[in-house]
C-alpha positions in Angstrom: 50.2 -11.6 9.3 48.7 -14.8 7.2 46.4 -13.5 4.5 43.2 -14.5 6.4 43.5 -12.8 9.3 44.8 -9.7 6.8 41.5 -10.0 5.3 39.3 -10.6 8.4 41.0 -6.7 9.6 40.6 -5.1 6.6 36.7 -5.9 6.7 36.5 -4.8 10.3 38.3 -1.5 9.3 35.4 -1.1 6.6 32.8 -2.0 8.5 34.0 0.3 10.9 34.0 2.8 8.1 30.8 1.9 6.7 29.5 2.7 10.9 31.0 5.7 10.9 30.1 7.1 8.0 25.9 6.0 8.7 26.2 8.3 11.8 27.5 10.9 10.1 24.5 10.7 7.6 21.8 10.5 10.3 23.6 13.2 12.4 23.6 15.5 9.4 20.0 14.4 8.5 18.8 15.3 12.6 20.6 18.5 12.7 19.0 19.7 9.4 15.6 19.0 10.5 16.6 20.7 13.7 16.6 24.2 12.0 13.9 26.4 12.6 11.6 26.0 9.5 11.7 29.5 8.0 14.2 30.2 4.8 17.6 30.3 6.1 19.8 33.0 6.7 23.1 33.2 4.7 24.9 33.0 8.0 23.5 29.5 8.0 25.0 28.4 4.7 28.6 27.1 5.8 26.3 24.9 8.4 23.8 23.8 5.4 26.9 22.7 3.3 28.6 20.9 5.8 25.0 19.0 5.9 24.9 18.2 2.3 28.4 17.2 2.8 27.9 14.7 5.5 24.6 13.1 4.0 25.3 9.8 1.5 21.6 9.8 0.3 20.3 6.4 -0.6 16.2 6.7 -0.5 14.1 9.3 -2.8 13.4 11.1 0.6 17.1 11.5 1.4 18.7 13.0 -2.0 15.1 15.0 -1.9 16.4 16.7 1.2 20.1 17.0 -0.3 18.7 18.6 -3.3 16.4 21.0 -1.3 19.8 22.1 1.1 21.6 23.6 -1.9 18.6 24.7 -3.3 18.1 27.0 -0.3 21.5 28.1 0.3 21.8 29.4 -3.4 18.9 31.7 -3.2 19.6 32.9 0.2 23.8 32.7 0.5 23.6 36.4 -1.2 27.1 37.1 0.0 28.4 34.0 -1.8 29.8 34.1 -5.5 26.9 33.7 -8.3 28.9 31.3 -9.9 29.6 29.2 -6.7 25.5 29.7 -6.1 24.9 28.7 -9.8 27.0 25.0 -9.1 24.9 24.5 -6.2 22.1 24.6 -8.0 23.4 22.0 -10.8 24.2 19.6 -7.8 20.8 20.2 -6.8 19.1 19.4 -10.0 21.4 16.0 -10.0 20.3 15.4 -6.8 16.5 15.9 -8.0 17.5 13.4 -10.8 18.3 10.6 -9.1 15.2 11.3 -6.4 13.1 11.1 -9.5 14.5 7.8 -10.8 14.2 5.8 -7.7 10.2 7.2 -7.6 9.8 6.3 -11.1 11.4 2.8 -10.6 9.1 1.9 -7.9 5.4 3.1 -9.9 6.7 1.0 -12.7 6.2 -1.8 -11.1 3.0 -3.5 -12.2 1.3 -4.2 -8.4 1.8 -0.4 -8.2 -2.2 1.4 -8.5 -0.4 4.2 -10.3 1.2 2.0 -12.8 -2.2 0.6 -13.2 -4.1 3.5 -13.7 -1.7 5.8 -15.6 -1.6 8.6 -13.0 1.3 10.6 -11.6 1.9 9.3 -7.7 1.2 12.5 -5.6 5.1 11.9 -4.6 6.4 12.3 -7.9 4.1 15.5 -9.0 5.7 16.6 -5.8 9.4 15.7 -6.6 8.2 17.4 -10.8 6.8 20.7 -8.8 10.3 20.7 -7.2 12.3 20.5 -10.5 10.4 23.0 -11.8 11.9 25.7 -9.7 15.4 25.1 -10.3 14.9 27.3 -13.3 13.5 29.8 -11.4 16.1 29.5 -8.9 18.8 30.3 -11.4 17.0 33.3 -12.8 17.2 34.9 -9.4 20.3 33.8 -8.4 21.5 35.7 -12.1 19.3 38.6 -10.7 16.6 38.2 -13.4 13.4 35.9 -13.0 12.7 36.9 -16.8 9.7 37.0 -18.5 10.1 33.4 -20.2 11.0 31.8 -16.5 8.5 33.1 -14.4 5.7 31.4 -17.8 7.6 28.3 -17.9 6.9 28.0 -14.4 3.6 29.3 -14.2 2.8 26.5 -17.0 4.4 24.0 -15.0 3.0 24.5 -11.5 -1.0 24.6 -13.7 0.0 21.0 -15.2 1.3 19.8 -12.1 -1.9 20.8 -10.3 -4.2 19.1 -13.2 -2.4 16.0 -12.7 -3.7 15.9 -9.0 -7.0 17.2 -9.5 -7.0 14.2 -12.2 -6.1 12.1 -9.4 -8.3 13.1 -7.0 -11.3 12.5 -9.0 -10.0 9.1 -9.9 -9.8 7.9 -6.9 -13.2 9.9 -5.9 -15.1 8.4 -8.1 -14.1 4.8 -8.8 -13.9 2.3 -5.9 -10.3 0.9 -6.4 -9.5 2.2 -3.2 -12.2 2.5 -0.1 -13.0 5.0 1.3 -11.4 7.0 -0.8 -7.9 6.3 0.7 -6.3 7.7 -2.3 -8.1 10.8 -2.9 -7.3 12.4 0.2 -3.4 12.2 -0.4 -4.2 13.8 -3.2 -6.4 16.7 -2.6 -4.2 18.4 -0.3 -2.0 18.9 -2.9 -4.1 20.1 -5.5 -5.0 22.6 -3.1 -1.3 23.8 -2.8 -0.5 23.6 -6.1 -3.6 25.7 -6.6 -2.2 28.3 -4.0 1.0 28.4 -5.6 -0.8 29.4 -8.8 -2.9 31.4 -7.9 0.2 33.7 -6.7 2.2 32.3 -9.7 -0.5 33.4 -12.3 0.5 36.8 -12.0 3.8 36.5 -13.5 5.5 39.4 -11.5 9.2 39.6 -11.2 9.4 40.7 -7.7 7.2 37.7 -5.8 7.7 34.2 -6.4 5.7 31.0 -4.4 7.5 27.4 -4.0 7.1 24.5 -1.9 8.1 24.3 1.3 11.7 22.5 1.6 11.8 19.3 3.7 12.2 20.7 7.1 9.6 23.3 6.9 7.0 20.5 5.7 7.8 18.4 8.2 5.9 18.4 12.2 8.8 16.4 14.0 10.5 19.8 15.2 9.6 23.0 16.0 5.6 21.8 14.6 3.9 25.6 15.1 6.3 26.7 11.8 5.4 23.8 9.8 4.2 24.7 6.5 3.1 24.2 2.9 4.7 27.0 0.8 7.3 29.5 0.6 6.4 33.4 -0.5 8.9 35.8 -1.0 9.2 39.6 -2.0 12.5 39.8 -4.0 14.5 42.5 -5.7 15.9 41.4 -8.9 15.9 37.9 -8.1 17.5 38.9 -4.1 15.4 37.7 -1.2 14.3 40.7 0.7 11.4 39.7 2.8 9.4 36.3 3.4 6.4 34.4 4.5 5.3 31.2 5.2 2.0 29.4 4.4 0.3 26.5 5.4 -2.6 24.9 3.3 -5.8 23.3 5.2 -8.5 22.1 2.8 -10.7 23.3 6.0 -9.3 25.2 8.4 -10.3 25.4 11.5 -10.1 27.7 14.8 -7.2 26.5 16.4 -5.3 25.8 13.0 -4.9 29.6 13.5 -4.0 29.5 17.3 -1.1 26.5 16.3 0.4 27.8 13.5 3.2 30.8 12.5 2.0 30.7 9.0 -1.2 32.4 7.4 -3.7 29.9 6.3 -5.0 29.7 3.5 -8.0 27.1 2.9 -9.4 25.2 0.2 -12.9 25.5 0.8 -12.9 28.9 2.6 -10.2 31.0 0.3 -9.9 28.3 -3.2 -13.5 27.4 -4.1 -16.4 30.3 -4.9 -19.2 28.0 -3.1 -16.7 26.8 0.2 -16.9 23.6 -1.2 -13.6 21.3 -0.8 -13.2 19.8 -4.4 -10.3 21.2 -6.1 -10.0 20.2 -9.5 -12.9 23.2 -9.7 -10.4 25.9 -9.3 -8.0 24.1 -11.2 -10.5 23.5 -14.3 -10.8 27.2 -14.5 -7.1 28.3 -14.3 -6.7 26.0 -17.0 -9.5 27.6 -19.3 -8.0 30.9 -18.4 -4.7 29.4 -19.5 -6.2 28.2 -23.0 -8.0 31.9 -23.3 -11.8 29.9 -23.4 -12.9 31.0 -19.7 -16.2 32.9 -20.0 -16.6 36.2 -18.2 -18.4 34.9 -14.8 -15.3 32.4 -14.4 -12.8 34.8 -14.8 -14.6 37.1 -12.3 -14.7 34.0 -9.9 -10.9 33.4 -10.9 -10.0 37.3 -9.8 -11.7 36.8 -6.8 -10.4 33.6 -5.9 -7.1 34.8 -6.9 -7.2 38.4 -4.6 -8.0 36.3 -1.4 -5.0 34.6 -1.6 -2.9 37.8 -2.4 -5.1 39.1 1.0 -3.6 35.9 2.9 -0.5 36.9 1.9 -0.7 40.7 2.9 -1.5 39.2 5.9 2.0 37.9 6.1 4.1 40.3 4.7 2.5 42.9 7.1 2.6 40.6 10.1 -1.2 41.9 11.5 -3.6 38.6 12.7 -5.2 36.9 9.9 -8.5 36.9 9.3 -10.6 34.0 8.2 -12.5 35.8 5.8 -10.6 38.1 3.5 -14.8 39.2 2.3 -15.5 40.9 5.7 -11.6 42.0 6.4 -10.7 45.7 6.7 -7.2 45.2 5.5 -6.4 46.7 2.3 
């Protein structure tokens, strides 16, 4: 065969490789999102892995969902090895990495309004809240959330929510962007980074709160268990029962009819006066943190604080939620 037409074959068989391999990825990516939304079971893990295998991530999104498939199938997979469990998670923090450096890359560039203004990109405090439980992964795939974990993460998940209360009064109060295009994508997460805390602030060893992994944050399948959060009851660092939540900054009456998950809502279970600013909430959590909050806010914070524990009664005894923990009977 004369060396061009060698050469012509060899890039057909690559191409053909190339085509191959791209359905594999998007079959993997479909069939991931497919899965019903709740924390998977360990008998799901050999199907998760064989995902993760299959994907060749490429975009911030893709090695987010990569990352988030070993993630979940370390802290569930409780009949796999811990050291096998442990590896996953290091592949999922490399994972995280390189989602994190292709987000960076692109608000460095100088047309970028976060560039411009000096704020985190809601994406990236997203990708930063996601990092941030990798440690407290580990600690209960080791069987100990320790003390020093379950602060570090505390601390994190309070800066993280600063930074988008920061951002959502930027963008509230300056006209850089009409009508306030960026606030709203940020105010939705403050709101569930103020959820998470509010569980988080407790520091207990047996319940942990974390973002909702790709699939159960996303609407295109199975939309009624679409959710914000993850809460679960563990037993030295093992999964023994779980919730979902979804966070509305107002909920409404058939938010309750639509979705599985309790609600929890900005203005109605986050704010003492139902309004739906929350860098409020966030300010005061933070001057609890620094030990300057004066007695009427940290009464406001308890109270805040015990609704969203309510919420999650709610869940982990599976009775209708209310939408006013204030005139509930449930104890």
């Amino acid at each position: 065969m004369e060396r061009g037409a060698q050469a012509r074959l060899q890039q057909r068989l690559d191409s053909q490789k190339v085509t191959r391999a791209t359905r594999q990825h998007a079959r993997a990516l479909n069939s991931y999102f497919r899965l019903p939304k709740y924390l998977a079971p360990p008998d799901d893990s050999e199907r998760m892995l064989l995902q993760r295998t299959s994907l060749a991530p490429r975009t911030s999104h893709e090695y987010i969902v990569a990352s988030s498939i070993l993630s979940e199938i370390a802290i569930t997979a409780h009949d796999r090895p811990v050291v096998e469990r442990h590896a996953l998670l290091d592949m999922a923090a490399w994972d995280l990495d390189e989602a994190i450096a292709a987000s960076y890359g692109r608000q460095e560039n100088r047309s970028n309004i976060y560039h411009r203004t000096f704020l985190l990109s809601p994406n990236i405090i997203r990708l930063k809240t996601r990092q941030a439980t990798i440690p407290l992964f580990q600690g209960m795939v080791s069987g100990d959330v320790t003390k020093p974990i379950r602060d570090d993460y505390a601390h994190e998940v309070l800066q993280l929510a600063a930074r988008a209360s920061e951002g959502f009064l930027f963008f509230q109060e300056t006209s850089l962007e009409t009508p306030n295009s960026r606030a709203t994508e940020y105010i939705g997460l403050a709101h569930e980074l103020n959820a998470i805390y509010s569980i988080t602030r407790k520091r207990t060893p047996t319940l942990a709160a974390f973002p909702a992994f790709p699939r159960g944050d996303s609407g295109t399948h199975l939309p009624q268990q679409t959710h914000d959060i993850n809460v679960v009851g563990m037993q030295w660092g093992t999964i023994e029962e779980s919730i979902i939540a979804e966070v509305k900054t107002t909920p409404k009456p058939e938010h309750y009819e639509r979705y599985e998950a309790v609600l929890i809502g900005g203005t109605i279970h986050l704010h003492p006066d139902n309004s739906p600013d929350p860098s409020y909430l966030t300010e005061l959590y933070v001057k609890e943190h620094k030990g300057i909050a004066s007695d009427d806010e940290l009464a406001a914070i308890e109270s805040i604080s015990e609704r969203v524990f309510h919420i999650v009664r709610h869940g982990f005894n599976n009775t209708e939620q209310c939408h006013d923990p204030r005139t509930c009977t449930l104890t």
